[in-house]
N, C-alpha and C positions, 0 to 999 in steps of 0.2 A: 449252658441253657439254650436250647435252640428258640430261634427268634421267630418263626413264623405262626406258632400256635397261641399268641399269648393275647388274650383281649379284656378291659377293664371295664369296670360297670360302677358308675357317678348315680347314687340313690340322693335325692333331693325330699328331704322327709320333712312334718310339719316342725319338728326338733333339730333336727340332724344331719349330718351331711355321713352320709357312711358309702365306701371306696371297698373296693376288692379286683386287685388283678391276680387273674389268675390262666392258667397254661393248663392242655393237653397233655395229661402224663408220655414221655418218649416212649414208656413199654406197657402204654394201656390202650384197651381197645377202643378206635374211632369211634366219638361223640360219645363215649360211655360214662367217664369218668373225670373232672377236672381236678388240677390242684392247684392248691392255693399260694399264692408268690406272697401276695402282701395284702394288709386293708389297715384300715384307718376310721372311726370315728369322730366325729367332729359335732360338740354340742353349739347349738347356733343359739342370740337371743332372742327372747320373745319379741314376735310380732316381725323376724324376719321373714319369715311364712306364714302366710294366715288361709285357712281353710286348703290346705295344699297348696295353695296360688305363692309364689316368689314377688315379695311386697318389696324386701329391702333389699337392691341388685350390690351394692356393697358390701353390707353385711353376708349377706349369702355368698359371693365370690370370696371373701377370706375366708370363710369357713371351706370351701373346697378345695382354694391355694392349700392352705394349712393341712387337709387330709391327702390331698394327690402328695403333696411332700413326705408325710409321714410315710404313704404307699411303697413312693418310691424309695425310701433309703431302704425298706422292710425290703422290698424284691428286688434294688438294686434295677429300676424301670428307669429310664427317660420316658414319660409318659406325656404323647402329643395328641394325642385322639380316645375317644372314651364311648361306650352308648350311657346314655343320661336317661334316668327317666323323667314321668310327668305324672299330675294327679292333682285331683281336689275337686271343690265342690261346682266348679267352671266347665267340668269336663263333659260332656254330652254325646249320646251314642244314640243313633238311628237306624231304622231299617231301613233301605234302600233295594231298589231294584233299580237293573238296566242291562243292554242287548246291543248287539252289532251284529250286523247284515256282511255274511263273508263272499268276497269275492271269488274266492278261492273255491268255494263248495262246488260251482258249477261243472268246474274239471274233477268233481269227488274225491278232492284234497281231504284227509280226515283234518280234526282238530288240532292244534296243534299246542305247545306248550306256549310260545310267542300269544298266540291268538290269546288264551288264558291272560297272558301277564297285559298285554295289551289292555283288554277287560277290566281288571283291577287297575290299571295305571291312568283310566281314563276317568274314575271314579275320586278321584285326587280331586277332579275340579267340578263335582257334587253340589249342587244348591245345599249352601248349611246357611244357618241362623247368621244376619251381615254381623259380622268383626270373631266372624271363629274360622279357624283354620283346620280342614280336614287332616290327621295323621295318621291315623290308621284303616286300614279297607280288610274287612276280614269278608272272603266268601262265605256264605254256608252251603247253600243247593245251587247247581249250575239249572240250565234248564237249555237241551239241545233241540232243535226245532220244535215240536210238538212234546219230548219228553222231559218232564220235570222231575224234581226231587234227584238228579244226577252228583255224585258225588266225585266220578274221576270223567271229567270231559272229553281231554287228550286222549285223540285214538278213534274216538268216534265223528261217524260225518253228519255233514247238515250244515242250511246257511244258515239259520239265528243261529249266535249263543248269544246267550244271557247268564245273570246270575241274581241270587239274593246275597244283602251284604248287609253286616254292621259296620256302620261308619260312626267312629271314633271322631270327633273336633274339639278342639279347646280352645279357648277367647286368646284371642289376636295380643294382648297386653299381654296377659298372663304369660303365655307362651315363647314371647319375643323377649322378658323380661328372663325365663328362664335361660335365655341364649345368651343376653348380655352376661346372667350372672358367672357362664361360663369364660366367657372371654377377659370380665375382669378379675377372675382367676387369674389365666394365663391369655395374654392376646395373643397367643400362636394357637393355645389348645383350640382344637372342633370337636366335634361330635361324628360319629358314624351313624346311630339310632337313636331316636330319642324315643323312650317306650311307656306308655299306659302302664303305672307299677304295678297293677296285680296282675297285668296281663307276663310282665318279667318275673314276678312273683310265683307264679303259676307254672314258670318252667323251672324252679328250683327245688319248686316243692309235691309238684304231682308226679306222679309215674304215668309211661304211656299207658300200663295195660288201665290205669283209673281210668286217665281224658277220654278212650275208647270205650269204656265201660257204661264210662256217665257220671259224670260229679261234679259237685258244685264247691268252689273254691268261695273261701268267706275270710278276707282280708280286714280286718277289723282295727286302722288305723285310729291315726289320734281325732282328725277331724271329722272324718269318712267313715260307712263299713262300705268296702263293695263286692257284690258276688257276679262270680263269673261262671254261668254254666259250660260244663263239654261234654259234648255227645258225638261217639263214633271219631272222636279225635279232632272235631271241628268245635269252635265259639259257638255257641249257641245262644247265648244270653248274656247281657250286661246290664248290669245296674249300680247304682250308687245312692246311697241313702247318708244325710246331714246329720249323720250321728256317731261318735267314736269313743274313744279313752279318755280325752277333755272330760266326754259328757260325766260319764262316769266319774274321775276326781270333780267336777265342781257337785257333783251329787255328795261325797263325801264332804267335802268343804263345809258346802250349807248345811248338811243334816248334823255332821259332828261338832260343827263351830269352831274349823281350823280354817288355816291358811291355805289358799291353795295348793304349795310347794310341799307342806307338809303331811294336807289329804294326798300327793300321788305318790308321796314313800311310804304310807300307810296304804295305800294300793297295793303298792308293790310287793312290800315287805308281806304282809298282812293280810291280804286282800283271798275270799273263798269267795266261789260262784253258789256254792251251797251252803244255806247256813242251820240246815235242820238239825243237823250231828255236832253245831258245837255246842258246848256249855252255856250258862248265859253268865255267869261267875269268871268271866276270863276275860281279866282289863290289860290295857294296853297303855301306856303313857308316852303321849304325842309331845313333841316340842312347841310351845305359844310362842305367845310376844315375847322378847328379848326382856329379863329381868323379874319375868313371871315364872311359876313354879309350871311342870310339864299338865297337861290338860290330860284327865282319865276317859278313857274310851272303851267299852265294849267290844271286844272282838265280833260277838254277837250282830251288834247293829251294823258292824262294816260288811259282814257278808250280807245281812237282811237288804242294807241299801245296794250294794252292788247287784245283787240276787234280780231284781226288781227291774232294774236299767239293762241289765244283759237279756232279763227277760222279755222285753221288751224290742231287742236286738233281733234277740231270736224271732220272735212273732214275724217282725218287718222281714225276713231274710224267705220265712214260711211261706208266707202271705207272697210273695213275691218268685219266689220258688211253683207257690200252684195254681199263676199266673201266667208262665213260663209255658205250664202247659208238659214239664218236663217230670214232674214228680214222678212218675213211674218210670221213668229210665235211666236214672241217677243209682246204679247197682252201687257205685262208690259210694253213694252216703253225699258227707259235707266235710272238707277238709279246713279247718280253723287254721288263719295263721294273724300275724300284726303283733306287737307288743301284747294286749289286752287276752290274746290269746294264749300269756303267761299264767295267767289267773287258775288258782288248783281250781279242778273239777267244772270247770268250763265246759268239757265236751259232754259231759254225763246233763247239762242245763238244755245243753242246743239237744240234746238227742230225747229228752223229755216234751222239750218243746217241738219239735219236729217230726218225733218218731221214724229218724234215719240214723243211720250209722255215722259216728262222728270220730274223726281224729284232730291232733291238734299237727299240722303241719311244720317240718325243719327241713333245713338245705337237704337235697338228696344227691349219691352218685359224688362224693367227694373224695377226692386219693385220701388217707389217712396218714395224716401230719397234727402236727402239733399245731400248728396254722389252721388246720382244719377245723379242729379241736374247738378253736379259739374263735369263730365265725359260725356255729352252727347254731345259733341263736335267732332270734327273730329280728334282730337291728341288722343283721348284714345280710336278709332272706332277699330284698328285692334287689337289693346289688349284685347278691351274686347271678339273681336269673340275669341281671344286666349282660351279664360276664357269660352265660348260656348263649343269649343271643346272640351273644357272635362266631359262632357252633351251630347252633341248633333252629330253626325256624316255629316260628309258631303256628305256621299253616305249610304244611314243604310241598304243597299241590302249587303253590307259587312260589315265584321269584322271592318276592318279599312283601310282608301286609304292612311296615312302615313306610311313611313320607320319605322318598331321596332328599338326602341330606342336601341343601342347596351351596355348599363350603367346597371352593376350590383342596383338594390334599394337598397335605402340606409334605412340603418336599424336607426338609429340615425341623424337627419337631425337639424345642430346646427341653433341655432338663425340668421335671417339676421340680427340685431342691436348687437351691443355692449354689454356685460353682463352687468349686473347693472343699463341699461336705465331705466326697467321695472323691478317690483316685482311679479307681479301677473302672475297665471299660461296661459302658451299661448297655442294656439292651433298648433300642428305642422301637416305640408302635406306632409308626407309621404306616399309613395308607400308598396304595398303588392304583394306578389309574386301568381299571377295569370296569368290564362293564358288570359284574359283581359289586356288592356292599365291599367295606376291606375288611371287615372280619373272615367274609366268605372269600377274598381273594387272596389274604394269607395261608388260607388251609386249602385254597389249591380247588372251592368247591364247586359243585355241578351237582344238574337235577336227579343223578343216578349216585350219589353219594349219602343221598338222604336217607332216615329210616326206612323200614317198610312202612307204607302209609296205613 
């Protein structure tokens, strides 16, 4: 197994801790196709995570021990470094503008790629809301002396540049609390990225020719929905709305007169977006209280009540979509992914209520293993973009659109498993000291390696 392509992606979910390392196929084409080494899901308990936010730093670090372990005897990893992602209802995005005066224009130096990454790395220390922390800087339009709406800056002369951006922050606790949970994991493990999940999400599950097309990604977690627009291959829009797949099972709960745990396997199991075409003669028998006979349910009413709440989804996602200002340039449609986006005939609701083309979103671009197989699901959808990003960029007009990891590399990166599981030599993911991330200094990369933009 060669050692330099291999990079892991730590998904921190409102449930779950879910893992995937995965490598560079040896005889597939550059950034085309990954495969899968190993992953691991990991059910965490309630109220370890609440609204996205990492409440319990213990509870949460066993549940990642316990999946990086599982990963690793699956791929045979010493895994010392990981990109993690982030998310919840803490999370906040802005638009931002800002500019620097080149000294360099005067001798009609053109633009250069430096001067670009400069730009975005000076917006790192951004006025946000006191106790959030900026992580992500995404450009949209550069703006070269007098011309605005620029898309490739490099190359062209003039002293302003500027640019417009969405800046990404998350609250100081939340975020710091996610770092701990890493460390009491493993106190050797770091992190290389720490990623906005739908924006990791987004690189798993969309195609370039969509994100250039125009499409709106609709991540529909447990506590969250949030849509991401892309137009012409750049961020365009962000948002997040206080409502998810919770909302939905506690809608079942109260409307059927079950238990929580057993409205969201009546979800699962059961659960239609549409309930026009079913019977109303077609019961269902739920599990009660312990010593009671099981509780009769309508099929009927579980699609009518979810029908309702999704509806509703949709509206807020619309509504918000032709706000954006983007509804005519979304050729793609709306790409559904999250758990909730398991739901039959979900995309035929959002395409009713929206009147765009709707698909339901899975891993794409995966070597074909049985590993593969086995992860193309929507629990290991933001992990594996984790496992993208350290391949692929989300913006490749820069350096990088996340926060520098502030963690010395570790030179020595111990086992995730227990000594003595395994005998045979492992491969370890360790970081090297470049001026590259070390996903991108394992694969050796540079600004002329990236797609076409």
């Amino acid at each position: 197994m060669a050692q330099e392509n291999i990079v892991v992606g730590v998904d921190i979910g409102s449930t779950k801790i879910a893992v995937v390392a995965a490598q560079l196929p040896v005889s597939g084409a550059f950034q085309n196709t990954i495969e899968i080494l190993g992953f691991s899901e990991v059910l965490m308990p309630t109220g370890a995570v609440v609204n996205g936010s990492v409440e319990n730093i213990k509870q949460v670090g066993k549940a990642i021990r316990t999946a990086l372990a599982e990963t690793a005897l699956l791929s045979d990893l010493d895994i010392g470094i990981v990109n993690v992602s982030f998310g919840g209802t803490h999370v906040k995005v802005t638009a931002q503008s800002d500019g620097v005066l080149r000294p360099s224009a005067s001798t009609g130096e053109e633009v250069t790629q430096k001067d670009v990454d400069q730009l975005v790395e000076d917006m790192y220390r951004a006025k946000t809301e006191p106790n959030f922390e900026v992580l992500h800087v995404l450009p949209m339009d550069f703006v070269v002396d007098n011309s605005a709406g620029v898309k490739e800056p490099v190359g062209r002369t003039g002293i302003k540049l500027g640019a417009n951006f969405l800046v990404v922050s998350g609250n100081n606790q939340s975020i710091q609390r996610t770092r701990k949970s890493l460390l009491d994991a493993d106190e050797n493990l770091r992190y290389d990225k720490m990623i906005f999940a739908p924006l990791a999400t987004g690189l798993a599950v969309l195609t370039g020719n969509e994100m250039k097309a125009g499409i709106a990604l609709v991540d529909i977690g447990d506590h969250t929905t949030d849509l991401i627009i892309y137009q012409d291959k750049i961020v365009r829009h962000i948002v997040s709305f206080p409502i998810g797949g919770r909302h939905l099972t506690n809608d079942l709960s109260i409307g059927c007169g079950i238990q929580p745990e057993n409205a969201e396997q009546l979800k699962k199991v059961y659960g239609a977006a549409i309930s026009e075409d079913i019977p109303l003669n077609v019961e269902i028998l739920v599990n009660f209280l312990a010593g009671r006979p099981p509780k009769q349910v309508l099929k009927k009413n579980v699609a009518l009540i979810l029908e309702e709440r999704l509806k509703e989804i949709a509206a807020m996602v619309y509504a918000e979509i032709l706000n954006s200002g983007y509804e005519e340039k979304l050729i793609g449609g709306i790409v559904l992914t999250g758990g909730t986006a398991n739901i039959p005939d979900i995309e035929l609701l959002f395409e009713k209520v929206t009147n765009l083309s709707v698909r339901v979103g899975f891993p794409e671009n995966l070597a074909h293993t049985s590993k593969a197989d086995a992860v193309s699901n929507s629990s290991f959808t933001t992990a594996i973009g984790l496992a993208w990003a350290g391949v692929q960029s989300i913006d490749p007009r820069v350096k990088s659109v996340c926060k520098p990891s502030q963690e010395e590399p570790v030179k020595q990166a111990p086992p995730a498993v227990a000594a003595g599981q395994r005998t045979q030599e492992k491969v370890k993911t360790e970081p090297k000291k470049t001026g590259l991330s070390f996903w991108e200094s394992l694969l050796g990369r540079n600004d002329q390696q990236t797609d076409e933009y």
